[in-house]
N, C-alpha and C positions, 0 to 999 in steps of 0.2 A: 155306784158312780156310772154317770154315762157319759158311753164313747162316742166322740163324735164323726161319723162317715161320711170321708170327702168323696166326690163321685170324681175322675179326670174323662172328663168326654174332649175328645181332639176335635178341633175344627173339621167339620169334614168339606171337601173339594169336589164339587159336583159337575160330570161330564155335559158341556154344552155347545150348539153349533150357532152362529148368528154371520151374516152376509151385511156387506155394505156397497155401495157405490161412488167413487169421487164424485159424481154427480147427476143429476136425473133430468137436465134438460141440457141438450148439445146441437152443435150444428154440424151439419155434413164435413165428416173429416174428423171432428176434432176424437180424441181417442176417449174409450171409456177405463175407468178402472176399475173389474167389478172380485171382491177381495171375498174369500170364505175363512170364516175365525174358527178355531176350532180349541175347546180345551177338555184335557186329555191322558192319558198316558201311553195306548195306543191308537193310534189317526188313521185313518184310512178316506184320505180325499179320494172323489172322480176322476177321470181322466178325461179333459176337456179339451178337445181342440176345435171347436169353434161355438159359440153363444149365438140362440135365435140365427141359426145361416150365416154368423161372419166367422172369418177365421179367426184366432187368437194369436197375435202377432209375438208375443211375447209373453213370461211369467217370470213370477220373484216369491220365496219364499223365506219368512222372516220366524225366527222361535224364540219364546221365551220358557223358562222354566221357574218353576216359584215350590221351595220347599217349605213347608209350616205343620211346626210339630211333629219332625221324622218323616212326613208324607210328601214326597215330591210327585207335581203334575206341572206338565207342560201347556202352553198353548202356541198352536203352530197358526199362524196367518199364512195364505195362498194367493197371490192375487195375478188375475187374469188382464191382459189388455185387448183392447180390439176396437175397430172405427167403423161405428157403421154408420150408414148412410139414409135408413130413412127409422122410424119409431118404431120399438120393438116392447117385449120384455123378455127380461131373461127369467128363463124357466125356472123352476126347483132342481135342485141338485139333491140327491141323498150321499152322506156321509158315514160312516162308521166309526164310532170313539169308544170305546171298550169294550167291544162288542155287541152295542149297542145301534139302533140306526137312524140318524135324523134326516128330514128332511127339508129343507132349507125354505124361505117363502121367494115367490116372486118377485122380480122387482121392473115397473115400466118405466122407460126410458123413451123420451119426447124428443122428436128432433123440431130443432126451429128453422123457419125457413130464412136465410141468410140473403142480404141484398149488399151490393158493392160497397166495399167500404169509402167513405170519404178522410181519411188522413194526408194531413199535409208533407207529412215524410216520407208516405210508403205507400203505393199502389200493384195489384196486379192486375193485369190488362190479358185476356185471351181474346186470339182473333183466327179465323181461316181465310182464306184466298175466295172461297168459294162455299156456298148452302146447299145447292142443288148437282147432288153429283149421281151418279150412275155406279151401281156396283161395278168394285174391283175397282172405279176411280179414282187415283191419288189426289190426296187433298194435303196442304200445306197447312197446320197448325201451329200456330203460334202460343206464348210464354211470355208476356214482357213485365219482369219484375222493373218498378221505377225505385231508387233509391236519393233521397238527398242529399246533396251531398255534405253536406255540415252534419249527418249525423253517422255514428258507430257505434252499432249494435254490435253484442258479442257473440250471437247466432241468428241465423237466419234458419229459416226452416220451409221449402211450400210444399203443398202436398200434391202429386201424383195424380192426374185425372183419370176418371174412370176410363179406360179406353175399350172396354167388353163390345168383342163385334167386329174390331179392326185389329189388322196387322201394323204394329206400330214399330217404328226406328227413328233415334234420336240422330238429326242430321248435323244439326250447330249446337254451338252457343260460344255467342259474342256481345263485347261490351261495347255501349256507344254512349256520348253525353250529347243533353238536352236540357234547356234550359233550367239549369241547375241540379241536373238529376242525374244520376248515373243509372243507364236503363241494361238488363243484365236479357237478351233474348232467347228464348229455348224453342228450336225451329224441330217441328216433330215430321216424319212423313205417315200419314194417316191414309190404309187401302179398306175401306169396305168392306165386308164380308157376309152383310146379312141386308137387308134392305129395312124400310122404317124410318122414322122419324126420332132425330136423340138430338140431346140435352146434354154437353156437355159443359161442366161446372155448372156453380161456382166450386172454385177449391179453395183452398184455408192455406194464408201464412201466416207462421207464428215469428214473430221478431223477440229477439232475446235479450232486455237488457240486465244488467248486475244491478242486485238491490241490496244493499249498506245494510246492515243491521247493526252493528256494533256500538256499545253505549261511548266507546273510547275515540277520541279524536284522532286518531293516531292510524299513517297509510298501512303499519302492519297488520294489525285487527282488524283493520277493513276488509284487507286481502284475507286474512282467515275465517273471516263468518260471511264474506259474500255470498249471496246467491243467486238464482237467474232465475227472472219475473216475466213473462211472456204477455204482451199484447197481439190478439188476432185479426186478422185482414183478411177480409174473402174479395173476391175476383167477380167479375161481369162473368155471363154463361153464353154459349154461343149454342143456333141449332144447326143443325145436318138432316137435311131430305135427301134421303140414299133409294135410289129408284130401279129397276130392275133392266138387265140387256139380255139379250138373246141368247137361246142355251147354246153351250159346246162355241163359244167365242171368247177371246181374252181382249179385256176392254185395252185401247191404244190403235196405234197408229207404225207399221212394223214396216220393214224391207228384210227378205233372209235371201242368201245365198249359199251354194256350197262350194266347197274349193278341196282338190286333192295336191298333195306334193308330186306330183307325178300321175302321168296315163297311160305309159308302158311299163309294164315290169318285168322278171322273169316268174317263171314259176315257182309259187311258195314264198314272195316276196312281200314282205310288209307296205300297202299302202295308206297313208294319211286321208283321212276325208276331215274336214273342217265342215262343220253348220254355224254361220254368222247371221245372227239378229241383230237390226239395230232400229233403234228408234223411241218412241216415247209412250209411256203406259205402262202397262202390271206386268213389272218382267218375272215377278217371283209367282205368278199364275200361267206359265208359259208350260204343256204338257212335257214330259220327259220322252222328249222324241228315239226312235230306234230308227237301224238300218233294216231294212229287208231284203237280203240278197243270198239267192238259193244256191245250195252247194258252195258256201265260203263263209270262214269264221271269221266273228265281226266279236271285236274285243272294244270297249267302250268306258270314255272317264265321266266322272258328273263335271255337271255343267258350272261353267265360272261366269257370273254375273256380276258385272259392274254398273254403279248406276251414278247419275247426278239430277240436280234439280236444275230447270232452264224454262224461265219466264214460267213460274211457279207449274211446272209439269215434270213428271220424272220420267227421266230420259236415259237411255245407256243402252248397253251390247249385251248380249247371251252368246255365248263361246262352247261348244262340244265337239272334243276330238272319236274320233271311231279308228281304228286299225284294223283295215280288212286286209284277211290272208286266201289266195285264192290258185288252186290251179287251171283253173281256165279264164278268158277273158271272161268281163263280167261288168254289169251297168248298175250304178246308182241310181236310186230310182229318184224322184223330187218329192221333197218334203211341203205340205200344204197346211194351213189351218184357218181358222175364221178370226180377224179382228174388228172388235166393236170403236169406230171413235165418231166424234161429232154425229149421234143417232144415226148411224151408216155402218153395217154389214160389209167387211172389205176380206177378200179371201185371199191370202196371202201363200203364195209358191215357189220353190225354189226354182233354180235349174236340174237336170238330171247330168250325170257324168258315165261317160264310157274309158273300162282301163280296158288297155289289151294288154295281154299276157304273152311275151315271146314263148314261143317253144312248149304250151300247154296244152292241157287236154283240148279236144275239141268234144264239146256236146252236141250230135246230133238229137235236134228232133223229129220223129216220125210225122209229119202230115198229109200223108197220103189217106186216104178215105177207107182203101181196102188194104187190109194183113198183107206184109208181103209171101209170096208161095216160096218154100225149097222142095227142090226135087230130089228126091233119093236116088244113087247112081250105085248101082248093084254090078260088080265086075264077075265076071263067070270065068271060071278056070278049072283043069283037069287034075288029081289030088294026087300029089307027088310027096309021102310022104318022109322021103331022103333029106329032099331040098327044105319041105319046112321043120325038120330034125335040126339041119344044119344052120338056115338062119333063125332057127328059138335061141341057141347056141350062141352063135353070133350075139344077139340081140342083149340075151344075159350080161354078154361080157363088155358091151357097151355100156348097158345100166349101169354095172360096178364101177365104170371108170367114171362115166357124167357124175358117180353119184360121190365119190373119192374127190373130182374136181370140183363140184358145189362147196362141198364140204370146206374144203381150202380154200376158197373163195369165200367164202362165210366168216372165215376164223382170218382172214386178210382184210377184209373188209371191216370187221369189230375194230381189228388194231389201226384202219385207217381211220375209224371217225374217231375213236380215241384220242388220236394223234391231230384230228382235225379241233376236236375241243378244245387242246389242252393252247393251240395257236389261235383260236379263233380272236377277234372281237368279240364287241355286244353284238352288232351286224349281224353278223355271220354265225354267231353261237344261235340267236333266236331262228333264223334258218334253219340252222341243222334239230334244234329241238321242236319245231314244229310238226316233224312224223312223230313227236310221243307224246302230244296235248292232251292225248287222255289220261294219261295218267298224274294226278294229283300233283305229284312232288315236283315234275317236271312243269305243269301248269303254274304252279307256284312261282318259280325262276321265270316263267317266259311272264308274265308278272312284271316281273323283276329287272326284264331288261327293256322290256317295252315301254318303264318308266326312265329308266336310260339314258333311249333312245329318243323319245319324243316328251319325255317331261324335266329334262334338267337334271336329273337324278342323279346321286352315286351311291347306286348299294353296290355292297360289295359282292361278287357271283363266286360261290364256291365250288371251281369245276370239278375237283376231288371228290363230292356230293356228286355233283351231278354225273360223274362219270361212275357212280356206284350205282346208283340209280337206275342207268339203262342196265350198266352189266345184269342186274337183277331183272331187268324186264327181257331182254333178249335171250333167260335163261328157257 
């Protein structure tokens, strides 16, 4: 009799990788979505942050698992996003799935070239003040979304223009109506930074309405299987001839002054110097100016700039405080630089300032042409060696006592600035810690009171610190 031999062969599940794309022809802006499949049991994707030069704005990853006949394999989906802006492809990726290594195929990607859209409910409009501008010249760009007003989208979406090249800050955005339309403006301030001819837009909006799918007439199922269906609208482009000005100039039109809170002080006294810019142009291209002033510490805040837009120019102040400490009088010298406006080179100066200082050093300078001569004064006398027995003697027991009363003058002295800390103000404390700026800890608090004193400030001064502090340096 024969037996009959069943064979059981399992399904077998074979490791594979395949790539896809939401889509393979787009226009400027719109996003791609380019996904890697992979089936598996161990995966090993790339690490991707950006496709063909663009960045990857974002990722998702999605898993299934499917067990058949005792053998379970997964397959992991990866999918990549990014928006680029002219035709590419994206390269091969290699993959790892059981130790195994694929390499994935190309895939190209067409950009179409986009012209303004014509819909009756939705427009975007970009505009500038001006085409022809000069490096560093602010330019006024415009944003005007139109909307209808009889309609309600449930997203609005515009996309972001390229702005590579320029210093950009968003200044408005306000709403206005217009013959039917509610116009929504986004006012940019645009400063040059490279010279050249650009293209800016079209950009892409997507308007988002809800799409019904449900078989059942009924408002609940509507709301549960809703979803949102996008139609896109690209925008007019504007150009920019950006042209070049003269080196070591900051384009605009300026007035600076300096102003001190005082011209007399005493010795060691904090005095205020103010630098005022005002007027219209690149105030955020304005050098980080210094003091120069020999023999006195010059303590300095960054600069505070305010600005506005006026008859489509930007306009405003540049503000920097300096705190100089000085023991002798001493002159501000004048602050100068080059401004470029209406094709015209304008050198722009301060005033200088003189402080006296009561009761301070006085710095001679030497200018005389020749060394001065001293003469050596040699006294001759007959050698008495009693008398200078007796005043070496003397002399010793003089030293010992100057040297006993130093001493206690030292140790009175300690306990009076102690005692002066511990009463002082901010005033007065920065005063007194200005003989020990060198040292770190103490730099730190004169810091600390200099914002105080001349910024609104309250920190709080811990003179307990600070009186540990000298003890330790005076040891």
């Amino acid at each position: 009799m024969m037996k009959k031999i069943i064979l059981l062969i399992p399904f077998l599940l074979f490791a594979f990788v395949k790539v896809h794309v939401n889509k393979k022809r787009i226009y400027p802006g719109e996003e791609v979505v380019f996904t890697i499949e992979a089936t598996g049991n161990k995966i090993e994707f790339p690490k991707i942050d950006n496709i063909a030069g663009f960045n990857v704005q974002g990722s998702a990853v999605t898993q299934n698992i499917t067990i058949l006949n005792g053998t379970m394999q997964k397959t992991v989906s990866k999918s990549y996003i990014f928006f680029p802006d002219k035709s590419l492809i994206i390269p091969a990726f290699k993959v790892k799935v059981d130790g195994k290594v694929f390499t994935t195929e190309p895939i190209p990607i067409k950009i179409s070239k986009p012209s303004q859209s014509k819909d009756k409910n939705f427009k975007i409009e970009l505009s500038v003040n001006k085409k022809n501008v000069h490096l560093e010249e602010p330019v006024i760009f415009k944003i005007s979304f139109y909307q209808n007003e009889n309609t309600n989208p449930q997203s609005i979406e515009i996309q972001k223009p390229n702005f590579k090249n320029f210093f950009t800050k968003l200044l408005s955005k306000k709403e206005r109506k217009k013959d039917g339309f509610v116009i929504t403006d986004y006012t940019f301030l645009l400063i040059p930074q490279k010279t050249g001819l650009y293209k800016i837009g079209p950009i892409l909006g997507k308007i988002g309405y809800l799409d019904k799918e449900s078989p059942f007439n009924d408002p609940f199922f509507n709301l549960m299987t809703s979803t949102l269906k996008y139609k896109n609208i690209f925008s007019n482009s504007v150009d920019l001839n950006v042209t070049e000005i003269p080196s070591d100039t900051v384009y605009g039109k300026f007035k600076a002054e300096l102003k001190a809170d005082k011209t007399e002080a005493r010795s060691q006294e904090p005095v205020k110097i103010v630098l005022n810019i005002k007027g219209c142009g690149d105030f955020y291209d304005l050098p980080n100016f210094k003091l120069n002033i020999p023999d006195a510490t010059v303590y300095e805040n960054a600069p505070k700039i305010e600005t506005y837009v006026k008859n489509g120019n930007l306009c405003g102040t540049y503000t920097k405080e300096f705190t100089v400490v000085s023991e002798h009088s001493f002159k501000v010298p004048h602050i100068s630089f080059y401004g470029f406006y209406d094709s015209k080179t304008e050198k722009v100066t301060t005033n200088s300032i003189y402080v006296k200082i009561k009761g301070g050093k006085i710095i001679h300078k030497n200018t005389a042409k020749e060394p001065l001569k001293v003469e050596k004064i040699v006294y001759k006398q007959k050698d008495n060696y009693l008398l200078s027995g007796i005043l070496f003697l003397l002399g010793a027991i003089v030293g010992f006592l100057l040297a006993k009363i130093t001493e206690m003058k030292k140790n009175d002295d300690k306990s009076n600035i102690y005692k002066k800390i511990k009463k002082a103000n901010d005033k007065d404390l920065f005063n007194i810690l200005l003989e020990y700026s060198y040292d770190p800890d103490i730099e730190h608090y004169l810091k600390l009171l200099e914002e105080n004193i001349y910024g609104g400030k309250k920190h709080k001064i811990n003179k307990k610190e600070i009186i540990k502090i000298i003890k330790k340096i005076k040891k």
